[in-house]
N, C-alpha and C positions, 0 to 999 in steps of 0.2 A: 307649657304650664297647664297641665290638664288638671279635670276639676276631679274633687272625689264625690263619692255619694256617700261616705262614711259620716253623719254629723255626730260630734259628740256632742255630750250637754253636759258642764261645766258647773252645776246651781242644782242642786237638789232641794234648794227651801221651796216651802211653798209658794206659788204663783201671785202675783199681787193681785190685788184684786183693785175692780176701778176706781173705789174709793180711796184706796188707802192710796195707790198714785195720784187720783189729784191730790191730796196733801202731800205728796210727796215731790209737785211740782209745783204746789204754789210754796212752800218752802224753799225751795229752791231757788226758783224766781226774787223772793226776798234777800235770800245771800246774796245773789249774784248782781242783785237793784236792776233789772229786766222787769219793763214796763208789762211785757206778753210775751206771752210762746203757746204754743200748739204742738203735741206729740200725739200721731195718729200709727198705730202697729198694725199687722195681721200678721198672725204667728202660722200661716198658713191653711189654718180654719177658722179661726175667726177674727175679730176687729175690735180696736178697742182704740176711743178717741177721746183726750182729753184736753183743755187750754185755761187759761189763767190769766189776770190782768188787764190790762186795758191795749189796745189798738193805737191809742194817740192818748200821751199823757198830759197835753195840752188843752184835751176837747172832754178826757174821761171816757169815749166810745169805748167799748167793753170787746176783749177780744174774742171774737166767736166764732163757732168752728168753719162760718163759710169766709171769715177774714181773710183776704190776701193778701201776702207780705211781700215785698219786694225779696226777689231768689239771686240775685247778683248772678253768678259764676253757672249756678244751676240750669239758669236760661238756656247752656248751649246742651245739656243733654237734649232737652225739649228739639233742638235745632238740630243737631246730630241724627236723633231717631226719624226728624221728618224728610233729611235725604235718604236716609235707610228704608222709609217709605217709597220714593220717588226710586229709585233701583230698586224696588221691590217688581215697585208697576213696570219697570222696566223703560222707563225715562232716562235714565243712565246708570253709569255703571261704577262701582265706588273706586276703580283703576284705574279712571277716565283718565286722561290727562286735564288738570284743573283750567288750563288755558284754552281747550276747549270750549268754554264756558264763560271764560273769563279774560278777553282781552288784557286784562290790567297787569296778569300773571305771564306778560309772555317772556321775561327774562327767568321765569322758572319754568323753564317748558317739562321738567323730571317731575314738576310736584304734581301727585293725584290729588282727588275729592279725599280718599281714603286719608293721605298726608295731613291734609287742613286738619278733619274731624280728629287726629289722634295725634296733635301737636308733632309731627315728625317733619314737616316741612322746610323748617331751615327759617323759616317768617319773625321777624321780631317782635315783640310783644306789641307794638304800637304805642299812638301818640295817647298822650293822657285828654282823659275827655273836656277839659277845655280846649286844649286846643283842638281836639275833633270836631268842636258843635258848629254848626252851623256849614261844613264840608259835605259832597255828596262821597256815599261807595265806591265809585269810580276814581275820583281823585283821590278819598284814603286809599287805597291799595296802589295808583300809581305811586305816590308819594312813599308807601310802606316797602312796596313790593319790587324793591331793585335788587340788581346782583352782587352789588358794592353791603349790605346791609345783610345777605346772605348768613346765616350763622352756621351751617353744617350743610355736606349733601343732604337730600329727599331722603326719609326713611333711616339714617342711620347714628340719630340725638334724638333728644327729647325738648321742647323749649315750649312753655305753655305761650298760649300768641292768642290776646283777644281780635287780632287782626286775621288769623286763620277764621276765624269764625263770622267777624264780618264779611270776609271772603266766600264764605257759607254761605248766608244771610244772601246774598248778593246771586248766588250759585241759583240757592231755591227762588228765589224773586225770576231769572233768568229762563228757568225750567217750567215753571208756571204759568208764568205772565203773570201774577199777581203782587203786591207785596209781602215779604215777607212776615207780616201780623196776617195778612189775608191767608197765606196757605197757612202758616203755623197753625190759626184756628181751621181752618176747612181740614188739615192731613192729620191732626193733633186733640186740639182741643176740646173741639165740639165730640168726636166718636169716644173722648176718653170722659165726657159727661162735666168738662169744665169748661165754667165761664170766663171766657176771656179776659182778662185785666192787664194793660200797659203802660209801664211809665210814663209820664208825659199827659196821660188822658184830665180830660178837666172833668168830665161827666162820668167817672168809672160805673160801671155796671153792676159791682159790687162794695162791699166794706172794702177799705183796703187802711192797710195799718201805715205809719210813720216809722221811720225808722227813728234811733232814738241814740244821745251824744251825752253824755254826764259831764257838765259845769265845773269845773273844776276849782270854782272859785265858793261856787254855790253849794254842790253836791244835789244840785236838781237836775233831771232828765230832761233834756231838751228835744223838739223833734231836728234829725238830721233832715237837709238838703238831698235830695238824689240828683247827683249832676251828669248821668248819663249823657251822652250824645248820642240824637236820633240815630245816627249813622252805626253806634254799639249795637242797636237793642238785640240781634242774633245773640252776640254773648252774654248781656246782660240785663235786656228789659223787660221779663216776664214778673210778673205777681201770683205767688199762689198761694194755696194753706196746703196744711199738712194733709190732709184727706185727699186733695187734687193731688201732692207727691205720691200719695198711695197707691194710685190710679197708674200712675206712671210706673211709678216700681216694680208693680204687677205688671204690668206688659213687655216689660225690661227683662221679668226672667219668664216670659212664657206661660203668664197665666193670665192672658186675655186677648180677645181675637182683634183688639186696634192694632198689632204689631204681629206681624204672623212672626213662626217659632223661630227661622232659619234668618227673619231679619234681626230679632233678639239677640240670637247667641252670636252673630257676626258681630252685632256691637259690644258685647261683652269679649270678645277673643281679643288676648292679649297683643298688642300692635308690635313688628317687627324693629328695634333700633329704640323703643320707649322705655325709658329709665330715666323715672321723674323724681329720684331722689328721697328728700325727707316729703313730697303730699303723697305718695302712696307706692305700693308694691309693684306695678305695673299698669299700665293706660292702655282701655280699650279705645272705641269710638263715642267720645264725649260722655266718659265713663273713667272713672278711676278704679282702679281694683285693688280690693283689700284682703290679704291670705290669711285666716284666722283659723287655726286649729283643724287645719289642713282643709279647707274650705275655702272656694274663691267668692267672695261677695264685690258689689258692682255696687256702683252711687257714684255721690258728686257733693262738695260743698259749697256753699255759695257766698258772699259779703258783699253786700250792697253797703250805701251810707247808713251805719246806726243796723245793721242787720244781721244774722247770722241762721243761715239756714243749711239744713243735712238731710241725704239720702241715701240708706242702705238696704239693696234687694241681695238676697241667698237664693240661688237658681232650684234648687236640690230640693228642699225644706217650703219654697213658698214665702218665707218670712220676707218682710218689706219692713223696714220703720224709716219715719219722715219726722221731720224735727224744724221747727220754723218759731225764731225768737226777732223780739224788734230792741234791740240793744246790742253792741259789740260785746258785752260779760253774758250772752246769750251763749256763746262757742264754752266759756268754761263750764254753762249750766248743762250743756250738750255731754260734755265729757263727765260730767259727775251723772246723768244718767245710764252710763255705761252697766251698773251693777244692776240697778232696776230693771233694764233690757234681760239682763240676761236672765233674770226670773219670771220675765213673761214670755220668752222665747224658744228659753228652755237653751239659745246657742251666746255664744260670747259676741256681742256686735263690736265691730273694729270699730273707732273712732278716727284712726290713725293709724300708721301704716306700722308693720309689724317692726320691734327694735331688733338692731342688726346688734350682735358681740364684736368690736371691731380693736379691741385690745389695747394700750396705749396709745398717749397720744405722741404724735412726730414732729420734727421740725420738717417745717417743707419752705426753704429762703426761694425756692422758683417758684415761687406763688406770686411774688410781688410783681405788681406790674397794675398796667390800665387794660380796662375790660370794656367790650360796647354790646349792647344790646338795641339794637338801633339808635333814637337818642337819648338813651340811659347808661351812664357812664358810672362802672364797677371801680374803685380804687382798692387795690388794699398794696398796705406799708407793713412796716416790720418795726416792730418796738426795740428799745435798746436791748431786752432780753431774748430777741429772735420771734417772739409771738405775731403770727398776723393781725391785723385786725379790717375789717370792710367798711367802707365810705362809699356810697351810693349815691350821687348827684352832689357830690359834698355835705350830706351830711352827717354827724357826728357820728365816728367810727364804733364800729360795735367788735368787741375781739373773736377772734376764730379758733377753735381747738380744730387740727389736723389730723388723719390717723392716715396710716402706711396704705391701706386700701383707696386713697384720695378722696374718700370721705370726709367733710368738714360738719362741723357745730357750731352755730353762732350762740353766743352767750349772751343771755337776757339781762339786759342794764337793771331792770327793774330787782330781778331776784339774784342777779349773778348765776344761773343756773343753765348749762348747755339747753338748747332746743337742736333739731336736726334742722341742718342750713342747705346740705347740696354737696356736690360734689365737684374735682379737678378732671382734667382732660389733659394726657400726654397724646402729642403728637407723635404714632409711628412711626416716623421716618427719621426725625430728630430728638425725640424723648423729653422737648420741653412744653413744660404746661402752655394748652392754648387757650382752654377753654376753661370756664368756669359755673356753675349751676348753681345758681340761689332760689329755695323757695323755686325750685321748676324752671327759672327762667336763665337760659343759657347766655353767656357775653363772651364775644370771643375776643382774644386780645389784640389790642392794637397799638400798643407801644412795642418798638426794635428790641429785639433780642440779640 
């Protein structure tokens, strides 16, 4: 997947200007009833930052641009680039074998460092953070990391695993001697001129915002909970604003000396065996990649409790934009920014991964069956008309469109409208589906054929 250097520009109006974007994101923020957000760009000469709303809609703290928001998902880029660090110095090597490193992994002796970082590992997503709290690393990956719970060989699936990533977390803690908050700020934070902020902190060092839950009964915004488990925080405990993602973006595609050039483009090269479905076009190293108008752009999005945070750097062009909202109607405020982007950028920003033509839709009756993702249990059944439909831990089935490419659509209860769900897996040897990919995350099947 080679990149081009051709940008087009798609937008010939004239350019916003800073005012007339913040009206046009505190509007926005009103549709969408988003307590705050922060949108920080550089179009590759210059910056432009702007945010709206309040931090915490319980306290009225006003959202300002050094606020940090809880980055859910985002945290493992940050985690990604600091073993791309650590192989840089030449501490190890991202082929390593991960068990090198990691006792816990020794029933996966094929999986590299490289496997964790680019979800190719075979690793199940892991346990939900209740029941992770209060567990050390050590015991989550024993517990995680058997060969009975295996989902594909090393390298050749895709299955997003926040358990790959605490296996990270655990890697660099390893390779340091420090813990993993200690090297992230020593390899990361501090050289890219950001203050550290973590989950869990009673004394943070900065503003940090709440994430934020609408009442349903009320129609008031509540602050969400964040119920991380210490044991996640590689995947998911960082705090930032949108100017720190900027920081990062730039270094991501090569325009700052905290990430030399050759450990950048490594993490942005497309990983061998990753096809992650409906979240994006291809996965580098803790990096998603999004193809837009024959352009590869790199980021990550994140969801914490009440959160919704985005990352997109363009290698070629410079352009970075960072997007950090404290509400879950934060992600649609994200995607109605798409137009405005493209007037300050002058390029089309992917929000989402490029739409496939996939033609009719199919019956597929070998679909039915049970699915595992370690202890995540996939159902789907078949309706009296043949349609599938998916059941996730038991609960309430949501229907499936199928198409002949074994691409699926889960259908949005709320609007009745396809969304991209994932895709099937025929087994070459026997031609019956074994696998299945939702949302990234692979279950292989485990009821008799």
């Amino acid at each position: 997947m080679p990149y081009t250097t051709t940008a087009q520009v798609v937008d010939r109006r004239p350019p916003l200007t800073h005012q007339t974007l913040q009206h046009r994101l505190d509007a926005l923020a009103r549709l969408h009833r988003v307590p705050g957000a922060q949108l920080a760009v550089h179009t590759g000469t210059d910056v432009l930052s702007v945010r709206t709303g309040t931090a915490d809609a319980a306290t009225g703290a006003p959202m300002t641009e050094d606020t940090a928001v809880p980055l859910g998902s985002l945290t493992k880029t940050y985690t990604a680039a600091a073993v791309a660090l650590l192989a840089d110095d030449g501490d190890l090597d991202l082929d390593d074998p991960a068990v090198e490193f990691l006792p816990e992994l020794r029933e996966f002796p094929e999986v590299t460092i490289r496997h964790l970082l680019g979800h190719t590992a075979g690793l199940p997503t892991g346990p939900d953070s209740d029941t992770a709290a209060g567990i050390t690393a050590s015991r989550y990956l024993a517990t995680v990391c058997t060969a009975g719970d295996a989902l594909f060989p090393p390298g050749t699936d895709f299955s997003y695993s926040n358990a790959g990533y605490v296996a990270a977390g655990r890697l660099v803690a390893a390779v340091t001697g420090m813990t993993w908050q200690e090297a992230v700020r020593a390899l990361l934070l501090d050289p890219l001129g950001t203050t550290p902020c973590f989950l869990g902190e009673t004394l943070p060092a900065r503003p940090a915002a709440s994430g934020h839950a609408r009442n349903t009964a009320s129609g008031r915004m509540l602050p969400a909970h964040q119920n991380l488990a210490p044991v996640e925080e590689p995947a998911g405990g960082l705090l930032a604003s949108a100017t720190d993602l900027l920081a990062l973006g730039r270094a991501l595609v090569g325009r700052s000396a905290v990430l030399p050039a050759d450990a950048a483009a490594d993490l942005r090269r497309p990983q061998p065996g990753a096809t992650p479905a409906g979240l994006a076009d291809a996965w580098g190293l803790g990096l998603a990649l999004f193809r837009q108008d024959g352009l590869w752009w790199c980021g990550h999005d994140g969801n914490a409790q009440g959160t919704s945070c985005h990352l997109r750097a363009e290698p070629d062009s410079g352009v970075v934009v960072a997007f950090t909202g404290n509400s879950g109607g934060a992600t649609a405020l994200w995607q109605d920014l798409a137009d405005d982007l493209t007037r300050i950028t002058g390029l089309r920003v992917p929000t989402a991964r490029t739409p496939v033509r996939r033609g009719p839709s199919v019956a597929l009756p070998g679909c039915a069956g049970t699915y595992r993702n370690g202890r995540t249990e996939y159902r789907i059944t078949l309706g009296a008309d043949g349609t599938p439909a998916l059941s996730v831990d038991g609960d309430r089935p949501i229907p499936l469109i199928c198409y002949q490419d074994l691409s699926c659509d889960l259908v949005d209860p709320a609007t009745g409208r396809p969304q991209p769900g994932g895709r099937f897996h025929r087994d070459r040897a026997t031609g019956v589906i074994d696998r299945v990919q939702i949302s990234g995350r692979t279950a292989r099947r485990s009821d008799a054929r």
